[in-house]
C-alpha positions in Angstrom: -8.6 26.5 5.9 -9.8 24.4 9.1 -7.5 22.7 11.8 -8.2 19.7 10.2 -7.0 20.5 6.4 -4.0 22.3 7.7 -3.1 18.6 10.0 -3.9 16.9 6.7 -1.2 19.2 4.5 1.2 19.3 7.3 0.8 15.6 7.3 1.4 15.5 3.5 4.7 18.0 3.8 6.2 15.6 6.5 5.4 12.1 4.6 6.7 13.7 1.2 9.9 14.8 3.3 10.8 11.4 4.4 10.7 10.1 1.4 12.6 12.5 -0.4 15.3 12.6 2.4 14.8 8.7 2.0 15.3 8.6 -2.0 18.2 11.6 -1.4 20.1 9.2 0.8 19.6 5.7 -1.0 21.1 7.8 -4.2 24.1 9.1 -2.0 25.4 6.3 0.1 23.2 3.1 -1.0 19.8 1.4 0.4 21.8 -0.3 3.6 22.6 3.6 5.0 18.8 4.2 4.9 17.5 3.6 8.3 14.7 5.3 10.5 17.4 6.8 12.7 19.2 8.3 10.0 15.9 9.6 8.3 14.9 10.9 11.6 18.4 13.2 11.5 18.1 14.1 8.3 14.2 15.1 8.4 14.2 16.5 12.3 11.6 14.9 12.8 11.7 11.9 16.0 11.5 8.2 15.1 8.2 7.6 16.7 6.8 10.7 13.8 8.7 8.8 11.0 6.7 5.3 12.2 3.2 7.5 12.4 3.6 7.6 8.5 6.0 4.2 7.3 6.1 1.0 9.7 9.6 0.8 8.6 12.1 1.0 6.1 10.6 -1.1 3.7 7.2 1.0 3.5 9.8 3.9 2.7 11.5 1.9 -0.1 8.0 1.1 -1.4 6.9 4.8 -0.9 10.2 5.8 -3.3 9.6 2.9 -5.8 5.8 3.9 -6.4 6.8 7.7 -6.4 9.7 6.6 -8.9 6.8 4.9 -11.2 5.2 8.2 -11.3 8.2 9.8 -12.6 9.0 7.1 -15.2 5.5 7.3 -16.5 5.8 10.5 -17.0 9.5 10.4 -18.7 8.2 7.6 -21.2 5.0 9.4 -22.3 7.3 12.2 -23.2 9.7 10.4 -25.0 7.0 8.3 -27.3 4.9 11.5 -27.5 4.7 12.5 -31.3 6.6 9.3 -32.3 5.2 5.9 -34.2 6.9 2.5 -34.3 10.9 2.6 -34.5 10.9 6.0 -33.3 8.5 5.2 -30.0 10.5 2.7 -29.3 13.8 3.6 -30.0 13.0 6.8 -27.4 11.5 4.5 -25.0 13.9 2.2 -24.7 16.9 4.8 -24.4 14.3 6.9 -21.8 14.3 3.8 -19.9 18.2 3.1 -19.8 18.7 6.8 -19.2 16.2 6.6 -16.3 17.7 3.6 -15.4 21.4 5.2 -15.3 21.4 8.5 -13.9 18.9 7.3 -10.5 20.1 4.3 -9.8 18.9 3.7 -5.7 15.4 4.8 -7.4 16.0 2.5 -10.0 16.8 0.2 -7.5 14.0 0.7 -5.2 11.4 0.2 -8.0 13.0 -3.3 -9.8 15.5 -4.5 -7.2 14.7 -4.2 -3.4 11.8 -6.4 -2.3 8.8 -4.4 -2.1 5.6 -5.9 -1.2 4.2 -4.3 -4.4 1.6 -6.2 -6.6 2.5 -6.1 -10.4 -0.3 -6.7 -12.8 -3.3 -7.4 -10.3 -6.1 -5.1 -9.3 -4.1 -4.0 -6.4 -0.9 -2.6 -8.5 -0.8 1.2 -7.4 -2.2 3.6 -10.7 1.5 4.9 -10.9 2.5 1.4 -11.7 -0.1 0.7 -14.3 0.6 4.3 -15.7 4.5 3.4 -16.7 3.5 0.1 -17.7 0.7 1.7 -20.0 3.4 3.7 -21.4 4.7 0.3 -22.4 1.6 -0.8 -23.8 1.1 2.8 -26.3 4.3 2.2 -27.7 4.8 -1.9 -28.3 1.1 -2.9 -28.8 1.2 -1.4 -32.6 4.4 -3.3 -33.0 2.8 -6.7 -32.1 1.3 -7.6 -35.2 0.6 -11.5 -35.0 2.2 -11.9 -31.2 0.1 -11.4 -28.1 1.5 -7.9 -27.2 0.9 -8.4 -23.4 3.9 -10.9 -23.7 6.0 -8.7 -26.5 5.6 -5.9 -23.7 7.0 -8.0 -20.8 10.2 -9.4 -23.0 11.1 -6.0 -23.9 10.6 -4.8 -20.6 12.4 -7.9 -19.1 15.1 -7.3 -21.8 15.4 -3.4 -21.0 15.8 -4.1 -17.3 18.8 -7.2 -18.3 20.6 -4.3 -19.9 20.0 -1.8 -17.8 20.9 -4.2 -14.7 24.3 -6.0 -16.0 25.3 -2.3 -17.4 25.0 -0.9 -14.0 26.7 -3.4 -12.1 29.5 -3.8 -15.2 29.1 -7.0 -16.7 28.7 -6.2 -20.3 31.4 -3.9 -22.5 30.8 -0.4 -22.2 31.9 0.3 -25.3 29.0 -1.7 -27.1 25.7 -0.5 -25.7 24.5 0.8 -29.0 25.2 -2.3 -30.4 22.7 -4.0 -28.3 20.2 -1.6 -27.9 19.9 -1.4 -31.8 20.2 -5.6 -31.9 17.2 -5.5 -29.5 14.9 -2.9 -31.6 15.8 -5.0 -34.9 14.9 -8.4 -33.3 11.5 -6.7 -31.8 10.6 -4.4 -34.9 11.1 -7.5 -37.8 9.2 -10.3 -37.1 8.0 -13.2 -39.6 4.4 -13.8 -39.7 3.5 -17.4 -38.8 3.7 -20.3 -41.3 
């Protein structure tokens, strides 16, 4: 391995640490105790080697968000694999919550925190497009006579309502099945136009 590959992995180590320790500390005391000088204690690493890889907290916080992307592309695929119609999107949209639920700072980083992020352009980052594609796989066959682009985005937009006003307690807790299922139905039986 040359001098230079060896920078390049040590390089790769430190910028996964940071965001780790970043994503660690978002989950365990909220997005306001993030701050280069506590990443810099957490990490050991100096501020000045924290600013050679993010120019500040909010490249961090972008850094989780797209990471967090990844890993809800991946959960999604898993969830829809080997399904068709109700089933895809029953697991989907219960993935989502779930995702949703148990990381909230990364949930929060991805949907919440301004993030200078481009959805749907040619500059959204491939870990973007990949949960979003997820999306597509399962909806698109549901679409029948509706533009499924827009089907997509209004049960995404609806997913994140719910999974937002459950986290911060402004629906009953007691009927989350309810919705989720009144969701599904309203998406899955559609009249054909007239």
């Amino acid at each position: 391995m040359s001098i230079q590959q060896r920078r390049e992995r040590e390089r790769a180590e430190r910028h996964r640490l940071i965001v780790d320790a970043a994503r660690d500390l978002a989950e365990s005391e909220g997005w306001d105790a993030v701050t280069t000088r506590r990443l810099a204690e957490r990490v050991e690493y100096s501020q000045p080697v924290l600013y050679s890889h993010f120019k500040g907290k909010d490249a961090i916080v972008r850094a989780v968000a797209v990471d967090g992307f990844a890993v809800l592309a991946g959960l999604l695929r898993t969830a829809r694999t080997g399904k068709e119609g109700a089933a895809a999107l029953r697991a989907t949209a219960e993935t989502y919550l779930d995702f949703a639920a148990e990381r909230p700072a990364l949930y929060d980083a991805m949907f919440v925190q301004r993030v200078d992020i481009p959805f749907g352009t040619a500059e959204t980052p491939a870990e973007l497009r990949a949960a979003f594609e997820e999306f597509v796989a399962t909806v698109a066959p549901l679409a029948g006579h509706r533009d499924p682009e827009t089907l997509i985005e209004v049960f995404w937009s609806s997913l994140h309502g719910l999974a937002t006003l459950t986290a911060g307690r402004r629906l009953r807790p007691d009927h989350h099945r309810a919705r989720l299922d009144l969701l599904l139905t309203s998406l899955l039986n559609h009249p054909e136009p007239t």
